[in-house]
N, C-alpha and C positions, 0 to 999 in steps of 0.2 A: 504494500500500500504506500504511494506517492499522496503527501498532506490529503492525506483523509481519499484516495480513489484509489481502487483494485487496478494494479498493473498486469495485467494478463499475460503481455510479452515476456515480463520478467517473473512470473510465475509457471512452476509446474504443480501440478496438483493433481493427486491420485482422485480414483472414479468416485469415491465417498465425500466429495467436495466438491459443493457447487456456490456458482457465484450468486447472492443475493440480489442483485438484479435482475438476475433470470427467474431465479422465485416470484419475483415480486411484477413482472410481463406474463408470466404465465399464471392464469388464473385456475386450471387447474391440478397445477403443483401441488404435491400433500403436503409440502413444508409452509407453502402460505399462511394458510389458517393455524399453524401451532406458534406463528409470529406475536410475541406481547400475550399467549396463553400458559407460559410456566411461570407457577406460583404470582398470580395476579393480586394485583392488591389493591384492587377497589376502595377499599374505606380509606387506605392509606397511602394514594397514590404520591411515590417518591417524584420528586419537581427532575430530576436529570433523564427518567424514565420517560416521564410524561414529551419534555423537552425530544427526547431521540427518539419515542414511537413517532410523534408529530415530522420529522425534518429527515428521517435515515435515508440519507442515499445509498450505501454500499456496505459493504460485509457480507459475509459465506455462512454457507450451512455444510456441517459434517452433520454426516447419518451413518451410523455403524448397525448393521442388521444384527441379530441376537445372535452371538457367539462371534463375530465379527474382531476380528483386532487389527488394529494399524499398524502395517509393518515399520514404520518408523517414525519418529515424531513430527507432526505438522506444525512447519514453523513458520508463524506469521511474524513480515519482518513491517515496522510500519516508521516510515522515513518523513519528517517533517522539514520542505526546506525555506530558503528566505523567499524564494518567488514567491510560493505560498502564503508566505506569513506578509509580504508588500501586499499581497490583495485582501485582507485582514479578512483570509478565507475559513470559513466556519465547514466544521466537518460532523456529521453524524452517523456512524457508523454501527451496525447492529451485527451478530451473529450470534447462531442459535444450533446449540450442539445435544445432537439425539443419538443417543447410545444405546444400543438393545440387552437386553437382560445377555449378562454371560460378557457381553464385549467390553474391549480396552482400546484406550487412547492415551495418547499422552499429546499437548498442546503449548507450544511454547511461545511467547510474543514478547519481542524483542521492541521498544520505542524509543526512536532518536530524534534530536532535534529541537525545535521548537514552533510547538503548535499554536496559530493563531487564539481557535476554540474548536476544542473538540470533544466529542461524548461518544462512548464506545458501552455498550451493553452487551453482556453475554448470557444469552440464557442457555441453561446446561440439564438435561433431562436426561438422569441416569436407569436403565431398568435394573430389573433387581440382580443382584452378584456386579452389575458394572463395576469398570473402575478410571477414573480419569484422572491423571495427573493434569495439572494447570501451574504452569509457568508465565510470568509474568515480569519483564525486566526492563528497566524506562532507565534511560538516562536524558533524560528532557532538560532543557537549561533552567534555569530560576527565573526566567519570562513564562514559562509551557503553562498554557490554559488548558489543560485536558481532566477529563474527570471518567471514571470510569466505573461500572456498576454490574457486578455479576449476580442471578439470582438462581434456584433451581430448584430441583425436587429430585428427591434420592428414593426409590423403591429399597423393597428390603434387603441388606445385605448387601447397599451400593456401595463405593468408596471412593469421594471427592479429594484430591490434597489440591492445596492451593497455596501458593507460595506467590509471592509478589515483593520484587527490592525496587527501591526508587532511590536512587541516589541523587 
């Protein structure tokens, strides 16, 4: 991701990865409708949630079928540069990761730079036995407006780790 948009050229991406845009052109995609449906929170709708359901341009969807595992970590690299940040360019990015009972992932996102405004949401729907590693590693400057918001739902006997440095 170039300041907040999916570079496709410079991505490869196994067949359990699709681009968020294409979700969101095809109406009937099954991942559409599970978009803004893990662990909603009506009475207490969070203002960064509400902010990136309303404006998400871009972000991907993994889908692991049941017993499924990724044969190596999918690493999201997301590059903030000054063009970007001269057009006091706002970014809202969304991605939404479905794990089937029995499968493994592991997920690692790497942020550099310095982001104009950005909101990044992941929602993570583990079946039961899953298990997902989430990595999370920002070296953003002491200007970076980025805010970022994970929520999810664990069936029984899932197993979320989630580790996040921000230097």
């Amino acid at each position: 991701f170039v300041d907040g948009r999916f570079d496709a050229e410079a991505s490869t991406l196994p067949s359990s990865v699709v681009a968020l845009g294409a979700v969101l052109a095809d109406p009937t995609s099954p991942f559409a409708e599970r978009i803004g449906q893990i662990n909603p929170t009506e009475q207490q709708c969070h203002p960064l949630l509400a902010l990136n359901a309303a404006r998400m341009g871009d972000g991907l969807v993994l889908h692991l079928a049941d017993g499924e595992t990724l044969d190596k970590p999918l690493h999201l690299r997301f590059t903030w540069t000054a063009e970007g940040r001269a057009k006091d360019h706002a970014a809202h990015m969304r991605f939404l990761v479905l794990i089937g009972d029995g499968a493994q992932a592991t997920l690692i996102e790497t942020h550099q730079g310095t982001p104009g405004f950005a909101t990044l949401t992941t929602e993570v729907s583990l079946g039961a036995a899953a298990a997902l590693s989430h990595v999370r590693l920002e070296t953003l400057s002491w200007a970076a407006r980025q805010s970022a918001v994970t929520v999810g739902e664990l069936a029984a006997n899932a197993l979320y780790q989630g580790f996040y440095l921000s230097e």
